[in-house]
N, CA and C atoms of all chains as a GROMACS GRO file, in nm:
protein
  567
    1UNK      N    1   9.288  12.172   8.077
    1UNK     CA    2   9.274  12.084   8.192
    1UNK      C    3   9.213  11.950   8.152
    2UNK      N    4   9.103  11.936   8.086
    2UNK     CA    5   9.056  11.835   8.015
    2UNK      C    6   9.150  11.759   7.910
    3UNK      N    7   9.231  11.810   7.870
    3UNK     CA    8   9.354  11.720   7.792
    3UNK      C    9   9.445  11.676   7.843
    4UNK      N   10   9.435  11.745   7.945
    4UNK     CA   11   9.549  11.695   8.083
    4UNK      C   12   9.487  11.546   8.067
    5UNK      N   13   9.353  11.585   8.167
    5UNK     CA   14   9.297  11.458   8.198
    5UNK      C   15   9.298  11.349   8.140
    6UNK      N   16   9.263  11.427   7.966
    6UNK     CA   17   9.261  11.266   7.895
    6UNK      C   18   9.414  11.222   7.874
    7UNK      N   19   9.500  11.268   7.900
    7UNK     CA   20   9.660  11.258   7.857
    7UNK      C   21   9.691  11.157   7.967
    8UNK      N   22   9.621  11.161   8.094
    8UNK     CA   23   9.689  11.133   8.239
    8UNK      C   24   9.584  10.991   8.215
    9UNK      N   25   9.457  10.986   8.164
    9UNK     CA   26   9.356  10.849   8.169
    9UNK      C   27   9.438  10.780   8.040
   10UNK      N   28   9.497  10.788   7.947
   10UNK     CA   29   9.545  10.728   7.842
   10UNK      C   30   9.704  10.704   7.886
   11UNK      N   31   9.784  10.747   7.992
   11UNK     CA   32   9.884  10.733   7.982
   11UNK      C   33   9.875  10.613   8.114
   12UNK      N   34   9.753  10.590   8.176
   12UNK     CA   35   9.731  10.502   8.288
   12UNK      C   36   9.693  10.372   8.224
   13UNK      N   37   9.637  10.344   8.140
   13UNK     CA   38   9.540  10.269   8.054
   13UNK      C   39   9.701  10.215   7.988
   14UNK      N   40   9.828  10.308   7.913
   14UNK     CA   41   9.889  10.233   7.816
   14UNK      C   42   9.977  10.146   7.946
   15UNK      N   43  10.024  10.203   8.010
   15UNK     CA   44  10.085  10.169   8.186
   15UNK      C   45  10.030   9.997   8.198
   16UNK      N   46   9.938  10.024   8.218
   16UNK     CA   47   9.829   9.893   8.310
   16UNK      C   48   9.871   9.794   8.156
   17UNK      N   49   9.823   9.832   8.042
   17UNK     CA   50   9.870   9.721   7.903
   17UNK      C   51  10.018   9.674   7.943
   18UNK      N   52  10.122   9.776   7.956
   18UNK     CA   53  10.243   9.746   7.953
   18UNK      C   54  10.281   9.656   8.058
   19UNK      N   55  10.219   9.678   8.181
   19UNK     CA   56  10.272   9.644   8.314
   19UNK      C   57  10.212   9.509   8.295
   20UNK      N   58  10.104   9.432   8.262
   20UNK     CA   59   9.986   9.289   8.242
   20UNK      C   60  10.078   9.251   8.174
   21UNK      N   61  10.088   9.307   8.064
   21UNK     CA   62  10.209   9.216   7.916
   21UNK      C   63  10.367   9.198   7.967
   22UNK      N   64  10.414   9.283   8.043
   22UNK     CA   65  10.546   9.244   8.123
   22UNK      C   66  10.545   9.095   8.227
   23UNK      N   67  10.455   9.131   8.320
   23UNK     CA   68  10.451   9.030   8.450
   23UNK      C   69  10.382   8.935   8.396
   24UNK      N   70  10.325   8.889   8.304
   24UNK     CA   71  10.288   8.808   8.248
   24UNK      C   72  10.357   8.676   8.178
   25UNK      N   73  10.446   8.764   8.095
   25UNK     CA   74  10.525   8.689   8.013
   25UNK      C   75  10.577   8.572   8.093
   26UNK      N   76  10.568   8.451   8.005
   26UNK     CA   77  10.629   8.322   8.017
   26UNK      C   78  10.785   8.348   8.087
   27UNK      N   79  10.809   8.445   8.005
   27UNK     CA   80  10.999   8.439   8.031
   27UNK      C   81  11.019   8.468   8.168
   28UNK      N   82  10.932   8.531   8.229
   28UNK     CA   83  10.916   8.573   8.366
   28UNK      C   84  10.928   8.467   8.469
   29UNK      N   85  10.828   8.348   8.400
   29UNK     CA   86  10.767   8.271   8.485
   29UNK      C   87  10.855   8.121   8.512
   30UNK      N   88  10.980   8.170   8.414
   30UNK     CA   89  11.032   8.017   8.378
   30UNK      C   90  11.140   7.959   8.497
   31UNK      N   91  11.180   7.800   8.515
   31UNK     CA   92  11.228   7.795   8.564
   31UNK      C   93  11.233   7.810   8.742
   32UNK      N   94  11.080   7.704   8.745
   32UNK     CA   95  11.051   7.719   8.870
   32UNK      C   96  11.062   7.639   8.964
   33UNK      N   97  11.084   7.644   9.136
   33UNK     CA   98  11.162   7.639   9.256
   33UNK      C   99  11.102   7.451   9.260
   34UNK      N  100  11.074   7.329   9.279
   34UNK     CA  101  11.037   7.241   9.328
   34UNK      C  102  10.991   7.209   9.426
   35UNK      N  103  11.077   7.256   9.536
   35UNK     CA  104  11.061   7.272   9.693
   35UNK      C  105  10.950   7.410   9.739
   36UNK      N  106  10.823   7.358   9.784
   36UNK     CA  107  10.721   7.459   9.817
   36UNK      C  108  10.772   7.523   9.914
   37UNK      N  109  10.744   7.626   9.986
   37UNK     CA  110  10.765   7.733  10.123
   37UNK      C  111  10.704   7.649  10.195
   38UNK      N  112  10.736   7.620  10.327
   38UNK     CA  113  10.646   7.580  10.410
   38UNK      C  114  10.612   7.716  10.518
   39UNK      N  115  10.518   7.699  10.580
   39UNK     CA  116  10.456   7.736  10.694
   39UNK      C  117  10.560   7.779  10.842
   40UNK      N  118  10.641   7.654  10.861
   40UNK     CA  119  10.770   7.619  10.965
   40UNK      C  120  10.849   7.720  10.899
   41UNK      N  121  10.874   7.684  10.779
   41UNK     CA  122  11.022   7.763  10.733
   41UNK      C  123  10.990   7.916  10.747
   42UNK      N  124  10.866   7.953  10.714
   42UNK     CA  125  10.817   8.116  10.742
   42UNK      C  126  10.814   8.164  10.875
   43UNK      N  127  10.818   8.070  10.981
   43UNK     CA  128  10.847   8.078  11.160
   43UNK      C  129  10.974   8.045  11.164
   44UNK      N  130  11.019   7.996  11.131
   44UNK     CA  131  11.222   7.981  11.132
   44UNK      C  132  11.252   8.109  11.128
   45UNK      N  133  11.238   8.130  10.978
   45UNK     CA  134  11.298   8.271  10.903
   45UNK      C  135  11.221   8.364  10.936
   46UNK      N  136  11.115   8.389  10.997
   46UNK     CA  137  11.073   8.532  11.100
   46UNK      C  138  11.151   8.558  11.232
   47UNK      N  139  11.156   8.477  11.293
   47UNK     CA  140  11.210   8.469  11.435
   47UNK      C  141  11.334   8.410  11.432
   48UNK      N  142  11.447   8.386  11.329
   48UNK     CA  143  11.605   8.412  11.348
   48UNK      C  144  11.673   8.524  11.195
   49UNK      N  145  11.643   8.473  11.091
   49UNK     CA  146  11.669   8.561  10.974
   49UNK      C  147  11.636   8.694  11.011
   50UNK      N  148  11.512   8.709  10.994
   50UNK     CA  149  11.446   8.827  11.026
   50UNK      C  150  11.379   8.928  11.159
   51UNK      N  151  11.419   8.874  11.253
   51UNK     CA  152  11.408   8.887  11.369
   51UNK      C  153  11.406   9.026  11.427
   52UNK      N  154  11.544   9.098  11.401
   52UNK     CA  155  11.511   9.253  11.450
   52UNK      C  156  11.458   9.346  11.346
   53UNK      N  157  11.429   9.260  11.217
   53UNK     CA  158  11.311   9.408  11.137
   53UNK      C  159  11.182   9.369  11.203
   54UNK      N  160  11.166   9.244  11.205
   54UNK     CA  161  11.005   9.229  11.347
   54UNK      C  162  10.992   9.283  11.449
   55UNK      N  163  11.074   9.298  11.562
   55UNK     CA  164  11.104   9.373  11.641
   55UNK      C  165  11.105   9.530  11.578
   56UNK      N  166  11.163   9.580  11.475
   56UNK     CA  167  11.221   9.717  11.445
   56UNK      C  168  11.014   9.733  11.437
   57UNK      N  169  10.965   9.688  11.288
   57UNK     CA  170  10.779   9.649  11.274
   57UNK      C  171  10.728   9.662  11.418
   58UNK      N  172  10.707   9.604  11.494
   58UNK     CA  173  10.645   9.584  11.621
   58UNK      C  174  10.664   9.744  11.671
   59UNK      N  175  10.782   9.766  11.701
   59UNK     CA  176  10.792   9.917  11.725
   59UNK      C  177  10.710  10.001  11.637
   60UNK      N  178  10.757  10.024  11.557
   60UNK     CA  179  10.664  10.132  11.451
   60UNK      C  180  10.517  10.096  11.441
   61UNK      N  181  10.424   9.964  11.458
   61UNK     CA  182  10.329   9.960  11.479
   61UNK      C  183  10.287  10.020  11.625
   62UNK      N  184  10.355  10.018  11.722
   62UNK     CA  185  10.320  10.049  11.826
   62UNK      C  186  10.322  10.210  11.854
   63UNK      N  187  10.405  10.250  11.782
   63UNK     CA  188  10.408  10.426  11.745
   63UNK      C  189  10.309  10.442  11.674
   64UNK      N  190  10.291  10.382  11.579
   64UNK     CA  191  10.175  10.448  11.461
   64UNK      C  192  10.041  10.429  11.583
   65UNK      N  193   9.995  10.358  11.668
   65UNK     CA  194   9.903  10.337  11.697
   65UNK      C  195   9.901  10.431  11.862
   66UNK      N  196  10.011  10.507  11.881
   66UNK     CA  197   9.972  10.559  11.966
   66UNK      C  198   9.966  10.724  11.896
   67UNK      N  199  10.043  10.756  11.819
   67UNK     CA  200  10.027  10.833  11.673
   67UNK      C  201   9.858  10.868  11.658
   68UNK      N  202   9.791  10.749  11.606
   68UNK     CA  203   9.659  10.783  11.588
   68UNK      C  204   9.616  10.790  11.716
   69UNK      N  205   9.622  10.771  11.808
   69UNK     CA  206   9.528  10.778  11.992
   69UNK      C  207   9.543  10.935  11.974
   70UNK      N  208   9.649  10.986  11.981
   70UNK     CA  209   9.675  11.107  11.990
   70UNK      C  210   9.638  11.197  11.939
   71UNK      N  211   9.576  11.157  11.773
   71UNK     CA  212   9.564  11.268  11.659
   71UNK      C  213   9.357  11.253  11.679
   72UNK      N  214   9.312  11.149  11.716
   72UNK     CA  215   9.205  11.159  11.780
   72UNK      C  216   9.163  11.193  11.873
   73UNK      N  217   9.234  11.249  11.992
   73UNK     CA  218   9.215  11.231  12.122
   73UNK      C  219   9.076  11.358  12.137
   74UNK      N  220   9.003  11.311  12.213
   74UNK     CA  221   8.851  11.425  12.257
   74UNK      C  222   8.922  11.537  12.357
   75UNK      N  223   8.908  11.654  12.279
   75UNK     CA  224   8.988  11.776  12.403
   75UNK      C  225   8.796  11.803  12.435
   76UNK      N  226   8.723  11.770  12.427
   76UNK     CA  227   8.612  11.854  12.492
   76UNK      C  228   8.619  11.871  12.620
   77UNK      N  229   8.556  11.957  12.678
   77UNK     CA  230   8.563  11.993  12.879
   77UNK      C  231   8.536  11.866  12.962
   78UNK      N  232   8.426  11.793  12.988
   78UNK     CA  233   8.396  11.713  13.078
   78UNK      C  234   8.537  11.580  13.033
   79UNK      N  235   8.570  11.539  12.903
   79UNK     CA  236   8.693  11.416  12.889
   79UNK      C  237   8.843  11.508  12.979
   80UNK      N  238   8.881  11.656  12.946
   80UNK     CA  239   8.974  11.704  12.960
   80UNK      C  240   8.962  11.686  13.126
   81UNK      N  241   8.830  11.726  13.196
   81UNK     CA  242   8.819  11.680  13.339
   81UNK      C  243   8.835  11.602  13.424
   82UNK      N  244   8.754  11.488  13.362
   82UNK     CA  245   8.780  11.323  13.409
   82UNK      C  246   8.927  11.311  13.376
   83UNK      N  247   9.033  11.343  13.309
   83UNK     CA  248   9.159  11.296  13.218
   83UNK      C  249   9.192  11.346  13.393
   84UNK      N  250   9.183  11.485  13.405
   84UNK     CA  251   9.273  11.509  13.542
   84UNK      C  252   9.209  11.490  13.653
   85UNK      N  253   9.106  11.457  13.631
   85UNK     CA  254   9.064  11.410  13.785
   85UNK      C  255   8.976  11.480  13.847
   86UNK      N  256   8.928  11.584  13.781
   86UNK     CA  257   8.814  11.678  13.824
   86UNK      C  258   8.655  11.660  13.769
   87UNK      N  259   8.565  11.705  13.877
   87UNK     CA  260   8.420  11.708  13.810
   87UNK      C  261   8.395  11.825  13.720
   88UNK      N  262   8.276  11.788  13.693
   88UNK     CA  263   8.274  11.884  13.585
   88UNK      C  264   8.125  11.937  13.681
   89UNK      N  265   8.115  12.086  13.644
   89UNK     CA  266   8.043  12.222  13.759
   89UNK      C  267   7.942  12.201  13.692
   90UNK      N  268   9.739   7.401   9.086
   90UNK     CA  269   9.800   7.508   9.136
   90UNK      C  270   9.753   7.613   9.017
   91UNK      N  271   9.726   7.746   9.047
   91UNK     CA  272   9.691   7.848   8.948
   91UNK      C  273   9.828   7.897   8.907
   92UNK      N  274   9.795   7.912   8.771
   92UNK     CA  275   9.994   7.945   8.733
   92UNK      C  276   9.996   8.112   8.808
   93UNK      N  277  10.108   8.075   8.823
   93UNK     CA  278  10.197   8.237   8.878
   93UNK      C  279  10.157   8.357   8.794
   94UNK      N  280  10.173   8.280   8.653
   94UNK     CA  281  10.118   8.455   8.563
   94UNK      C  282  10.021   8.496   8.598
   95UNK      N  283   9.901   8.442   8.587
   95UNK     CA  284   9.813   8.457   8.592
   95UNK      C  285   9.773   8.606   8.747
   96UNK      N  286   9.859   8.512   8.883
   96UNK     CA  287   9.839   8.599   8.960
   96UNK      C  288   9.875   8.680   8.989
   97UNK      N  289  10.038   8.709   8.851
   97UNK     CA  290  10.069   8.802   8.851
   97UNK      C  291   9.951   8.915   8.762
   98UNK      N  292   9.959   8.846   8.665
   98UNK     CA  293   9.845   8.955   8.583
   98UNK      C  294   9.712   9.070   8.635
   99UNK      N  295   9.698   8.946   8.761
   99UNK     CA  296   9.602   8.989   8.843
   99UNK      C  297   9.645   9.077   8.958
  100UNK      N  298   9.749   9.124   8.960
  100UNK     CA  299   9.808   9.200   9.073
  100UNK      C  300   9.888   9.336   8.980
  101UNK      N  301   9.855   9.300   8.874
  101UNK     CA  302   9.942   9.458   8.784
  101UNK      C  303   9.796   9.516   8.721
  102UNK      N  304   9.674   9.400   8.726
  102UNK     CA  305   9.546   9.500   8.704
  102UNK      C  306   9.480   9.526   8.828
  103UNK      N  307   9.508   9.450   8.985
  103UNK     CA  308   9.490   9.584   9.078
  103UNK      C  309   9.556   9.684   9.112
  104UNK      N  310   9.709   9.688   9.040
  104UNK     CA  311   9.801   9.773   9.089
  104UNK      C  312   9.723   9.938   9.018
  105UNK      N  313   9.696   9.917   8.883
  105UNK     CA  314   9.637   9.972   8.772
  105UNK      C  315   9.505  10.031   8.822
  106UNK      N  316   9.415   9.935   8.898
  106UNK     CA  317   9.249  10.019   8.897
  106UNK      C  318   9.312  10.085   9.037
  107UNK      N  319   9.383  10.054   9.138
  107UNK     CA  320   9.445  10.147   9.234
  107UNK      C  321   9.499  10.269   9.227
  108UNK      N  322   9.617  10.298   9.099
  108UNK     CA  323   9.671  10.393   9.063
  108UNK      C  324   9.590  10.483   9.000
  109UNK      N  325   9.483  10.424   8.950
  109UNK     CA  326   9.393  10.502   8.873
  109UNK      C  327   9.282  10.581   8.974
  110UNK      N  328   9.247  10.547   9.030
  110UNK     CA  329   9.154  10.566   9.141
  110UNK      C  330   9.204  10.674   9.235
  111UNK      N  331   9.389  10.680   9.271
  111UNK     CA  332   9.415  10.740   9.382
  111UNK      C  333   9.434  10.864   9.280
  112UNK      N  334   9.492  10.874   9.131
  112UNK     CA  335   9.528  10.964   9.032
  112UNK      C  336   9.348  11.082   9.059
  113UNK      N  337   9.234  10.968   9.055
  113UNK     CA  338   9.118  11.075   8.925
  113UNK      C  339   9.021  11.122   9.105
  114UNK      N  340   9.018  11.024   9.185
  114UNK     CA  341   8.926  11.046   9.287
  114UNK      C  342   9.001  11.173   9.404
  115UNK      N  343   8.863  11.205   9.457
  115UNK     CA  344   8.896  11.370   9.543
  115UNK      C  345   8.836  11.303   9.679
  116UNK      N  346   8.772  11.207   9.747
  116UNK     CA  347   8.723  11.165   9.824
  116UNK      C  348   8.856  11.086   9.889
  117UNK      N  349   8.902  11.174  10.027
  117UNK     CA  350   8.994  11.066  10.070
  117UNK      C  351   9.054  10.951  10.158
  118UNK      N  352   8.916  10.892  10.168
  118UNK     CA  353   8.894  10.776  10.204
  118UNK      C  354   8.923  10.658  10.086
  119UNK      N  355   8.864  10.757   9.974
  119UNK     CA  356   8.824  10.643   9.871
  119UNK      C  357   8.989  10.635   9.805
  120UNK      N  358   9.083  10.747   9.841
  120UNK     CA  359   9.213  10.724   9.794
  120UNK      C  360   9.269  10.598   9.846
  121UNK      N  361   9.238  10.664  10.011
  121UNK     CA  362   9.292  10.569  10.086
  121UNK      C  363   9.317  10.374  10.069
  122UNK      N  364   9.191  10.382  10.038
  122UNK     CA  365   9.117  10.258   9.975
  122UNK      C  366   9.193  10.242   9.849
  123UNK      N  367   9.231  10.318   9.793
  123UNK     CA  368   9.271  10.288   9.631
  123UNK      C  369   9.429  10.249   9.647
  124UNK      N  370   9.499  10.331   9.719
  124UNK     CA  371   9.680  10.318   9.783
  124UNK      C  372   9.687  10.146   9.898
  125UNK      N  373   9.526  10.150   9.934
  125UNK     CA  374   9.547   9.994   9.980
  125UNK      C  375   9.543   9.856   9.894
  126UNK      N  376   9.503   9.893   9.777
  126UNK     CA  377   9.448   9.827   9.668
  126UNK      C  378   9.597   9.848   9.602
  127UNK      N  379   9.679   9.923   9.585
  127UNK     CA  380   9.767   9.881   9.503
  127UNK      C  381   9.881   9.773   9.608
  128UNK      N  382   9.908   9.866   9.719
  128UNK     CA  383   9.943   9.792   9.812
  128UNK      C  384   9.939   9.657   9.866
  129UNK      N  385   9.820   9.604   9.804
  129UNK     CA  386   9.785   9.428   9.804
  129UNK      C  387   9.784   9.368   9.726
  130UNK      N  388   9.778   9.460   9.568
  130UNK     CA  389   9.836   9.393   9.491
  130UNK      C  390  10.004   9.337   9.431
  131UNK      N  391  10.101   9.447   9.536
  131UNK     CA  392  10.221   9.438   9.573
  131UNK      C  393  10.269   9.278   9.634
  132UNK      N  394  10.218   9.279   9.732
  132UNK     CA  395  10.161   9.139   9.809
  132UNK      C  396  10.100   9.041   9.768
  133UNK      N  397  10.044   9.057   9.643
  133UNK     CA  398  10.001   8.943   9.580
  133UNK      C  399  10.127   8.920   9.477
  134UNK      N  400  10.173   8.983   9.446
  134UNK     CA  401  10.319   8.960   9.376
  134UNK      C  402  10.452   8.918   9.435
  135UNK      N  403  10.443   8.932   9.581
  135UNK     CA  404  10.518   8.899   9.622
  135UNK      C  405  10.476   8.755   9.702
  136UNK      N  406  10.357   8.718   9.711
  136UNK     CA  407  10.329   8.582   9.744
  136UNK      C  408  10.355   8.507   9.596
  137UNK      N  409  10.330   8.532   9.469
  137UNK     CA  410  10.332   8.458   9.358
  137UNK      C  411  10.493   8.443   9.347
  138UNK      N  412  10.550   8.494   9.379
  138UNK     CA  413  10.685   8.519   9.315
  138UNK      C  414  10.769   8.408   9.417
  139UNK      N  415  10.740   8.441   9.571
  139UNK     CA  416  10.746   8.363   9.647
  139UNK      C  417  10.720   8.208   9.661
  140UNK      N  418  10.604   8.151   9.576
  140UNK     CA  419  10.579   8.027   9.542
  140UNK      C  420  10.660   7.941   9.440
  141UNK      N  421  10.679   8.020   9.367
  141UNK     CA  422  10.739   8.047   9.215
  141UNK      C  423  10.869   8.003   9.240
  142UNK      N  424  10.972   8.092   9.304
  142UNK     CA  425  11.065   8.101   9.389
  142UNK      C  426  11.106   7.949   9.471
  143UNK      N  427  10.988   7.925   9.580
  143UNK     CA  428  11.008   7.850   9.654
  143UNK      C  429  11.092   7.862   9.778
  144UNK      N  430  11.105   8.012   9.807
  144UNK     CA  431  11.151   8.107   9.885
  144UNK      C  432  11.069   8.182  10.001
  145UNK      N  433  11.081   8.209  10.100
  145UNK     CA  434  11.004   8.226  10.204
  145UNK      C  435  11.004   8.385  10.208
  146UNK      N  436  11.142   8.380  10.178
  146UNK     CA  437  11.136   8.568  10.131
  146UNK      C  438  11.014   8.670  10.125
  147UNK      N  439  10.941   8.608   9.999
  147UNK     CA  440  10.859   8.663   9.964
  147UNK      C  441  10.699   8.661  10.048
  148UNK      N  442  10.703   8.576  10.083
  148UNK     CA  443  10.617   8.568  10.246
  148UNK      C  444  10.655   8.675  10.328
  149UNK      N  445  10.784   8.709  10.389
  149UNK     CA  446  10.788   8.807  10.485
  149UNK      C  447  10.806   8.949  10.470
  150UNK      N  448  10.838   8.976  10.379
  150UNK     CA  449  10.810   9.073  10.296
  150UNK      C  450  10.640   9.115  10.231
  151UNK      N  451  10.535   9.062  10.264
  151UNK     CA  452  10.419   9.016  10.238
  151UNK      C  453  10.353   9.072  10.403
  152UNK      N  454  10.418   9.028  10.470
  152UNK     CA  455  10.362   9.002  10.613
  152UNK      C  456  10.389   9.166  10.686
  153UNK      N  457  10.541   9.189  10.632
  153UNK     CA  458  10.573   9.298  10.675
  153UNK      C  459  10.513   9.432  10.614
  154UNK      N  460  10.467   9.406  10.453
  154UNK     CA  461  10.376   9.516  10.392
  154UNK      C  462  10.239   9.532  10.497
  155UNK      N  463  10.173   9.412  10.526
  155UNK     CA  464  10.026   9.426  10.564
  155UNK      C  465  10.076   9.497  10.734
  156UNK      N  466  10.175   9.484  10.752
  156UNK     CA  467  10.181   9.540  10.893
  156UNK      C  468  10.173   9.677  10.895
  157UNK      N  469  10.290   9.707  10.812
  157UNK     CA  470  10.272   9.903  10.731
  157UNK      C  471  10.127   9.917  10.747
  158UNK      N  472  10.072   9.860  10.639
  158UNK     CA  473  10.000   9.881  10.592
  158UNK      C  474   9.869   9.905  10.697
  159UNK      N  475   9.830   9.835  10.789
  159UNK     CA  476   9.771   9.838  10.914
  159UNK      C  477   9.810   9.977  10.988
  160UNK      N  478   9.921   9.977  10.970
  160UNK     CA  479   9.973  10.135  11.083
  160UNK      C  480   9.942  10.270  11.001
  161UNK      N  481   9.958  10.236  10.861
  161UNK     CA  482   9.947  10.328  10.754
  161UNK      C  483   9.758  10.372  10.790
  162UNK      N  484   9.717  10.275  10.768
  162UNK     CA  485   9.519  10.321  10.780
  162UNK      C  486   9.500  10.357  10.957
  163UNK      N  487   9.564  10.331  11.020
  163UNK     CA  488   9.537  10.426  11.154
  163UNK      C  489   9.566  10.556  11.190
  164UNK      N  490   9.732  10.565  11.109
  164UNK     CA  491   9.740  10.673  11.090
  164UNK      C  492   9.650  10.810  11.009
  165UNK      N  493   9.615  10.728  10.882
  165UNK     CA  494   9.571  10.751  10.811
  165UNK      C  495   9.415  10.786  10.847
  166UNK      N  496   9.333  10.701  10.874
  166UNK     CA  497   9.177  10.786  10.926
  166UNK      C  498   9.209  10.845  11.078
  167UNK      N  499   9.312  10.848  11.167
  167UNK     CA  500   9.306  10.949  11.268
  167UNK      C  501   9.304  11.083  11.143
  168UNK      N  502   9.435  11.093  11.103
  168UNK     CA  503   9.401  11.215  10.992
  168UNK      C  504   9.314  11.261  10.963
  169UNK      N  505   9.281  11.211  10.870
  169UNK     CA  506   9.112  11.229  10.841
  169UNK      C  507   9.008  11.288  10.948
  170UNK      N  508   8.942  11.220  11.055
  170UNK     CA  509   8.870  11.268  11.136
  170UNK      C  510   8.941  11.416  11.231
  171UNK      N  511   9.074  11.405  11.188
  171UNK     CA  512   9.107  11.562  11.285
  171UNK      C  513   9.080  11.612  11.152
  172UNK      N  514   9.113  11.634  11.039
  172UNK     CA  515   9.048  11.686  10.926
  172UNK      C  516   8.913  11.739  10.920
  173UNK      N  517   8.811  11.606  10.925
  173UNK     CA  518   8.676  11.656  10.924
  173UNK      C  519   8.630  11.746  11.066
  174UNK      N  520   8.721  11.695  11.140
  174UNK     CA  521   8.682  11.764  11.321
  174UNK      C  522   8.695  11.951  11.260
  175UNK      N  523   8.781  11.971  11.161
  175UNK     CA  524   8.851  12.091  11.151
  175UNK      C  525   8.821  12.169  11.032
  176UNK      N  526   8.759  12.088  10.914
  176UNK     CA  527   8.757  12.135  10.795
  176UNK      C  528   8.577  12.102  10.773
  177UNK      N  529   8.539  12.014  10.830
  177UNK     CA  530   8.394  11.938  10.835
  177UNK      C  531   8.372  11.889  10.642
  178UNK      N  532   8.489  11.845  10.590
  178UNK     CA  533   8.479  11.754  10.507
  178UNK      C  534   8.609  11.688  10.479
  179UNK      N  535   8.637  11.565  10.389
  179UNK     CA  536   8.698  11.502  10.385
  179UNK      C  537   8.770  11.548  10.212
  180UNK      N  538   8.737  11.612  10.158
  180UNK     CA  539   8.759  11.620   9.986
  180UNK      C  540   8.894  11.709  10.015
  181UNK      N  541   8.996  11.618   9.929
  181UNK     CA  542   9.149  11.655   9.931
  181UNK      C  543   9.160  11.813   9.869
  182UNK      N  544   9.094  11.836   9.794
  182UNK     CA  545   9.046  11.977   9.715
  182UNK      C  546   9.062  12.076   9.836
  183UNK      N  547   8.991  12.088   9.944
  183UNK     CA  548   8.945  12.136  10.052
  183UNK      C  549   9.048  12.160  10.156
  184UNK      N  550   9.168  12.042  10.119
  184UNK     CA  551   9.270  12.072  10.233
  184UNK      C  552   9.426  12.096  10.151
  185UNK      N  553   9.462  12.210  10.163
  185UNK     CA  554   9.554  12.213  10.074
  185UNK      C  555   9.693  12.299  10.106
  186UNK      N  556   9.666  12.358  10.279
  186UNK     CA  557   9.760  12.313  10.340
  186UNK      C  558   9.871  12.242  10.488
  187UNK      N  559   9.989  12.226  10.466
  187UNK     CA  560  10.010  12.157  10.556
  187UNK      C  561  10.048  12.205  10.706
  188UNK      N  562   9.918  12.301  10.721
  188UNK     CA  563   9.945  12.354  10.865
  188UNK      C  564   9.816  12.358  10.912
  189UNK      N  565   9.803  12.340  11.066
  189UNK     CA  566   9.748  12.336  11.140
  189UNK      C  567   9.603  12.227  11.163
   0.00000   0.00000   0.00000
């Protein structure tokens, strides 16, 4: 199990070398755009380019967040009471 | 302007202390934390690349990770607390399976 470990910390370590020395490289980097992004052009291209994966996003945020209401929700007696409308004895 | 490598470099060594972290740690919050950490360093690659580029692309694709990513940690500590509500700890060791 311990050689595992060191097999799995040395094979993360050569990873992270390989992956720095890849995205790094010049050759990567060459040959770059003139024209900056603007701000406008990122509100253009959200709201006509991209428009119904924002919409599709907006949905799934709005699931995920009723998702978690749900997976928290307090079942104790007096919340389950008030929820329907009853006192609690 | 900071060159692009650079922020790339800097986004494949948080991708790295992330992967490493979610691989060795049993605390899973602190995973959680570690899968958000690679996750922004995704986003930092895709803003560099995006500049680089001169492409907006990589902006919304950026915008649209942190949104996941937002739904992902709600989902994600509701989990958790029905976990601890149920198991009264959080150590991935502890929960191992996917029922009830």
């Amino acid at each position: 199990m311990k050689f595992l470990s060191l097999m799995t910390r040395m094979g993360l370590l050569a990873l992270g070398f390989i992956l720095i020395a890849t995205v790094s490289a010049d050759a990567v980097w060459q040959e770059a755009s003139d024209d900056a992004p603007t701000t406008s052009k990122l509100a253009d291209d959200l709201l006509n380019e991209w428009g119904l994966p924002l919409l599709a996003l907006g949905i799934l945020m709005a699931v995920a967040m009723i998702g978690a209401a749900y997976l928290v929700r307090d079942e104790r007696m007096e919340n389950l009471l008030w929820e329907f409308g009853g006192e609690e004895e | 302007m900071i060159d692009p490598s650079w922020v790339s470099g800097l986004a494949a060594l948080l991708f790295i202390i992330g992967l490493a972290g979610a691989f060795t740690r049993k605390n899973a919050i602190i995973v959680l934390m570690c899968i958000e950490l690679m996750l922004n360093a995704a986003n930092l690659q895709f803003a560099a690349a995006a500049v680089h580029h001169g492409d907006t692309t990589g902006w919304v694709y950026t915008l649209f990770a942190i949104a996941i990513a937002a739904s992902e940690v709600a989902i994600g500590l509701a989990i958790f607390l029905a976990m601890y509500g149920k198991h009264e700890s959080i150590t991935l060791d502890d929960v191992n399976v996917l029922k009830n």
